[in-house]
C-alpha positions, 0 to 999 in steps of 0.5 A: 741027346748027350750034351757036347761041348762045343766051341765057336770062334768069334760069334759074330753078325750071323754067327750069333744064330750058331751060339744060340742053337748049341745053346738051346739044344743043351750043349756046353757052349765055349766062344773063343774071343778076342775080348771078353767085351765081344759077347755083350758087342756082338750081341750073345751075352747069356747064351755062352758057358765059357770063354777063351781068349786068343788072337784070332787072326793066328792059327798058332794062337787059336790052337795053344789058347784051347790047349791051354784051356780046360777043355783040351781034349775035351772038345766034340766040335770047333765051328767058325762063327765069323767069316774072316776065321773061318780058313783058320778055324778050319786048319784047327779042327784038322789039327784037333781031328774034329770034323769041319770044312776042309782047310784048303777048301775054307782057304779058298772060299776066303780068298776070291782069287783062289776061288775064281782059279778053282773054277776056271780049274773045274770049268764052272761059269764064272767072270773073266778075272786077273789078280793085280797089284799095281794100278798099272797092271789094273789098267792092263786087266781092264783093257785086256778084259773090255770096261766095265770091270769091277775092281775088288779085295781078294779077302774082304766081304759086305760090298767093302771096298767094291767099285764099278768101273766104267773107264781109265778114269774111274780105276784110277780114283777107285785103285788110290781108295783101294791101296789104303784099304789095310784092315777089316772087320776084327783087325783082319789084314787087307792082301795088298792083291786085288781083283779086277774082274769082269762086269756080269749083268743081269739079275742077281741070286744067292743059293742057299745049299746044304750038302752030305757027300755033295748031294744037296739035302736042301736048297733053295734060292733067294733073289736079291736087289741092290743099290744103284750102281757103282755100288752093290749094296744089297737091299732086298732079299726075297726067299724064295726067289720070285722071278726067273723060276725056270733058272732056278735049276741051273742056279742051284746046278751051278752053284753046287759045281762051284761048291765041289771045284773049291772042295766043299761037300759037305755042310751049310753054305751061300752062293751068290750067282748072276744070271746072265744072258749067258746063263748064271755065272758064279760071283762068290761062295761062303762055305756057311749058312747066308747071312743078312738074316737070310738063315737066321730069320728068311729061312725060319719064317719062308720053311721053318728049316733051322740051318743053324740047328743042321750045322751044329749037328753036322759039325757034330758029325751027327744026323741030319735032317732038314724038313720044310715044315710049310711053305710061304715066302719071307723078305728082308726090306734095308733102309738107305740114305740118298744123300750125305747129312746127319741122322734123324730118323726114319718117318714110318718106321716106327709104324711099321710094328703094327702092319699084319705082315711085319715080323720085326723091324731094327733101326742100325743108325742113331739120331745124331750119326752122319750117313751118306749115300750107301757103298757097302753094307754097314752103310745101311740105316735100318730094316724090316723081315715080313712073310706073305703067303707069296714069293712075288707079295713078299717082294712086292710088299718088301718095295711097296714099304720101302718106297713109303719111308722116309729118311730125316737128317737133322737139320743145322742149328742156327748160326753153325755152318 
C-alpha cells in the first residue's frame, strides 16, 4: 500500500479513531489545529507527522493555511474530524478536488433546520418542526404544533441545550437559558434560530450505515437509553439493538431516505431515529461514523468492523471492504449524578477492571468537581464498554452494573457553610 498524505481538521472525541488509523496504516498524518496545545487536549499526541495552524471556524482560513503549508498540492485526502467543521471541511476538499461528502450535504447535516426541510422535501418521516427566533414565535410553534414540544439549537450536538417542553411555562424559562446560549465546543458560534419541534416517543435507535453509491455496504442498529426526562442524555448503547428486531428494517430503511434527501451517498455516517406508534421518525443524521465510542470501541468489540479504517480509504477514494469478522454484542454503560454536590468517587467503579466481561472502564470527572443532575452529555461522570455473547446480556449486564454504583460527593468541612 502507498503511503498518502492525509490531513484531519481538528481531531477531536471520535475524531482521534480517524487520526490513529491513518496513522497506523503508515500514511503521513497532517492535524490542521486551532492550537498547537489541542493533540495533547484532545488526546492524539504521537499519532500525528505534522501540524497546520488555522482558524477553523473560517473556510477562507482553513484553506490559505494548506496553501501556505508544505503540503499544498500535496495532499491525497482532507477528512473532518470533528462535527462542528465538518460543512466547512467539506467546502475545502471541493475547492482542493479531493473527495469527500458533498459541501451542501455536510451543510445540512450541520444545521437541523436545513436538514428537517430536506426531509419533509424528499417525504422521509420525521417530526412536525417551525424554525423560530423569538420567544413569541416559539409559543406560536408550540401551540400551532400541540405541547409537548422540544425546543433545541439549530447547530448545536451532545444533548446541549435541548429541553422537553411540556407547557407555556416551561418554553418560557427554557427560551430565556436558550437565547444566552452563543457559543459551543471549539468557539463555534450558536445561530440565534432555534427549533421547535414535535415530541416523538417512543424507543430510541442509532443506524450506523456505510454507503457506496447509496447502497448500504454496512449497517446495523444500535439501541440507546436515556435520562429521564426534560433531559435526553444518553446513557446506554447496546450494539447491536436488542429489542424491536422486527423494525429493524424499517429503521435502517428509514435511515438510508434521510441520508439520500440531504445528499449524502456515500461513506460513513450516524442516524439517530424513534420508533413510534407511527413507525420510525428520523431525530437527526451525522454524516460520520457514531461517536460515544459506538465505532471506536461497540463496533470493533460487536463485529470487529473498523469503520475508521472504511473512512480513511473512502476519503482516499480507495476499495473498501467491510467484513463482519464475528458476531456478539458490546454495550457502553454512562455513569450520572442524581443530584447536585461536589465529586468523590464512584464506589465499585474501580472494581469493575476485574469483571470477565468488562473491556474498559474511564472515569471523566475528578474528585473535587461539582456535578449535578445530568442535562447533556458532558455532564456524564464516568463509563464502562463490556461485550456478551448477546444483544440482550449485553443490555441487561450494562443496567444490572450500573444499577450496583454508586456515586459519592464529598462531604462539607466542618464549619463551611
Amino acid at each position: 500500500m502507498s503511503i498518502k498524505t492525509v490531513a484531519f481538521v481538528e481531531p477531536s472525541f471520535y475524531g482521534v479513531s480517524f487520526a490513529r488509523i491513518a496513522y497506523e496504516q503508515g500514511h503521513k498524518v497532517i492535524s490542521i489545529v486551532s492550537s498547537t496545545d489541542n493533540p495533547q487536549k484532545y488526546g492524539y499526541e504521537g499519532i500525528y507527522h505534522d501540524l497546520i495552524i488555522a482558524d477553523i471556524r473560517d473556510e477562507e482560513s482553513l484553506y490559505q493555511a494548506i496553501q501556505a503549508s508544505p503540503y499544498a498540492g500535496q495532499l491525497d485526502a482532507l477528512i473532518p474530524a470533528t462535527d462542528y467543521a465538518s460543512h466547512l471541511t467539506a467546502r475545502v476538499a471541493e475547492r482542493l478536488g479531493l473527495q469527500g461528502i458533498p459541501y451542501e450535504a455536510a451543510l445540512k447535516a450541520r444545521n437541523k433546520d436545513l436538514a428537517r426541510q430536506a426531509y419533509a422535501e424528499h417525504g422521509v418521516p420525521s417530526a412536525k418542526f417551525k424554525k423560530v427566533k423569538t420567544y413569541e414565535e416559539a409559543l406560536a410553534a408550540s401551540i400551532s404544533i400541540g405541547f409537548p414540544v422540544v425546543l433545541k439549537p439549530t447547530n448545536a450536538a451532545s444533548s446541549q441545550n435541548v429541553y422537553f417542553i411540556h407547557d407555556e411555562a416551561d418554553l418560557k424559562a427554557a427560551f430565556e437559558v436558550i437565547v444566552e446560549f452563543k457559543v459551543t465546543y471549539m468557539d463555534f458560534k450558536v445561530r440565534d434560530e432555534y427549533l421547535i419541534e414535535e415530541y416523538l416517543e417512543g424507543p430510541e435507535f442509532s443506524v450506523e450505515l456505510f454507503l457506496s453509491d447509496g447502497i448500504p455496504l454496512f449497517h446495523t442498529v444500535t439501541e440507546k437509553l436515556t435520562s429521564p426526562l426534560p433531559y435526553f442524555v444518553e446513557l446506554v448503547h447496546t450494539l447491536p439493538a436488542p429489542s424491536y428486531r422486527e423494525h429493524q428494517d424499517d429503521l435502517i430503511r428509514t435511515a438510508a431516505g434521510a441520508l439520500h434527501a440531504i445528499g449524502i451517498v456515500d461513506g460513513p455516517s450516524h442516524v439517530e431515529v424513534k420508533l413510534t406508534a407511527n413507525g420510525p421518525r428520523i431525530i437527526e443524521v451525522n454524516g460520520r461514523p457514531g461517536g460515544d465510542h459506538i465505532s471506536s470501541d461497540l463496533l470493533l468489540q460487536a463485529f470487529g468492523v473498523d469503520i475508521f479504517e472504511a473512512t480513511v480509504n473512502y476519503y482516499l477514494n480507495r476499495p473498501i471492504h467491510i467484513e463482519r469478522k464475528h458476531e456478539r454484542a458490546a454495550a457502553i454503560a454512562y455513569v450520572t449524578a442524581d443530584r447536585e454536590g461536589v465529586f468523590e468517587s464512584i464506589d465499585g467503579f474501580a472494581a469493575l477492571q476485574a469483571h470477565p466481561h468488562i473491556v474498559r472502564t474511564h472515569l471523566i470527572s475528578q474528585p473535587g468537581q461539582a456535578v449535578g443532575i445530568a442535562k447533556s452529555s458532558d455532564d456524564r461522570l464516568g463509563y464502562f464498554i463490556l461485550t456478551a455473547d448477546t444483544a440482550q446480556e449485553a443490555k441487561q449486564l450494562a443496567l444490572e452494573l450500573l444499577g450496583k454504583l454508586q456515586v459519592v460527593y464529598r462531604q462539607q468541612e466542618a464549619g463551611i457553610a
